[in-house]
LUMTORVEX-414607 format. One record per residue (C-alpha): x negated, y negated, z; residue in three letters. Coordinates in steps of 0.1 Angstrom, whole numbers, padded with zeros to 4 digits, always signed. Example, Ala and Ser with C-alpha at 12.3 -4.5 7.8 and 13.67 -1.06 7.14 Angstrom:
! LUMTORVEX-414607
-0123+0045+0078ALA -0137+0011+0071SER 
//
This chain:
! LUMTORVEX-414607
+0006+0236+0298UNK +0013+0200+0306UNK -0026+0187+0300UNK -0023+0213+0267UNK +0002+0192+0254UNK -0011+0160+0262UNK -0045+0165+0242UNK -0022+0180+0210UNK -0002+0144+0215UNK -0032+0123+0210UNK -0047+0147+0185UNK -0021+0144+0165UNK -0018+0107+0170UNK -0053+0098+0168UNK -0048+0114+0132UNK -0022+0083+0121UNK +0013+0097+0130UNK +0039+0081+0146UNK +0060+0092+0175UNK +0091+0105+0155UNK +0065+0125+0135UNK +0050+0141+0163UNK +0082+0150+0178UNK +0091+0167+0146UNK +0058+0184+0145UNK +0057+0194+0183UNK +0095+0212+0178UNK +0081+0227+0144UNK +0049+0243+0158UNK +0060+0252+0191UNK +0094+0252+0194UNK +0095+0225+0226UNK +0117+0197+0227UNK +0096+0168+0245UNK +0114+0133+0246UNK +0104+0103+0222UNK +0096+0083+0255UNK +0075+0106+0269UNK +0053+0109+0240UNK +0051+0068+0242UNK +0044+0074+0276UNK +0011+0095+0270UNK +0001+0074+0229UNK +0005+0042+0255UNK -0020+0054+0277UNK -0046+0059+0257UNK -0041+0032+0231UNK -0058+0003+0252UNK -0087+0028+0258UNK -0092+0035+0221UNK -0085-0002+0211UNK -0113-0015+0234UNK -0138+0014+0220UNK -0130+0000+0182UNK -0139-0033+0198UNK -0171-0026+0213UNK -0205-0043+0202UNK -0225-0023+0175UNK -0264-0026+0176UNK -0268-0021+0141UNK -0244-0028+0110UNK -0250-0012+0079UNK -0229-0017+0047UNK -0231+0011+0022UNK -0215+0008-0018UNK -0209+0039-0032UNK -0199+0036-0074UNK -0180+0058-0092UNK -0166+0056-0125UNK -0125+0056-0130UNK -0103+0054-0164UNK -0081+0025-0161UNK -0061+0013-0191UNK -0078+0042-0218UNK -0111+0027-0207UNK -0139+0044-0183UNK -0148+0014-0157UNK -0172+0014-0126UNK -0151+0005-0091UNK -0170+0004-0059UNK -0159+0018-0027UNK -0178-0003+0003UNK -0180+0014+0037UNK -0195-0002+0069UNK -0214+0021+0095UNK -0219+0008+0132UNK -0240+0020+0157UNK -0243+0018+0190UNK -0274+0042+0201UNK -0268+0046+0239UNK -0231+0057+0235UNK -0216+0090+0222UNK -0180+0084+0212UNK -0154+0110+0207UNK -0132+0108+0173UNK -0101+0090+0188UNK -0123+0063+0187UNK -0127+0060+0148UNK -0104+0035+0133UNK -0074+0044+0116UNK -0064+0035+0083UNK -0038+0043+0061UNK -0043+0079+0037UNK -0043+0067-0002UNK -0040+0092-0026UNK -0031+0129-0035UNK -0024+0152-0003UNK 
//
């Protein structure tokens, strides 16, 4: 039960909430009180893992623009949304190790 929880923790971490959000969501889903410390206690643990996998060397760097057409101000304009791609061939990372960013948009 204890390892169970542990892996929801980070899951639900490595997804961009905070500890007072997965303390909520913990009590929602499975009605289990677990302390705000404790879940510190386990993000903390991985966190220097994961921050030295977003750090490591790449091999290959590829930057991709992808253009789309928006209305802004009653007028149809092109914006372009630029995304970079590393790889490192010899590695196979699991998702915690993606980088985090912030969620814009409708949800």
């Amino acid at each position: 039960m204890i390892k169970c929880l542990e892996n929801i923790i980070i899951s639900l971490y490595a997804k961009g909430m905070i500890v007072s959000d997965i303390d909520e969501k913990v009590k929602e889903l499975y009605d289990f009180e677990i302390s705000s410390s404790a879940i510190s206690i386990i993000t903390n643990a991985v966190a220097t893992e994961m921050v030295s996998c977003q750090n490591r060397p790449l091999e290959d760097l590829y930057l991709i623009g992808i253009v789309f057409d928006v209305r802004e101000n009653s007028k149809v304009i092109s914006k372009t949304i630029y995304l970079a791609v590393g790889l490192h061939r010899e590695v196979k990372l699991p998702l915690e190790c993606f980088q985090r960013t912030k969620r814009y948009g409708a949800e």
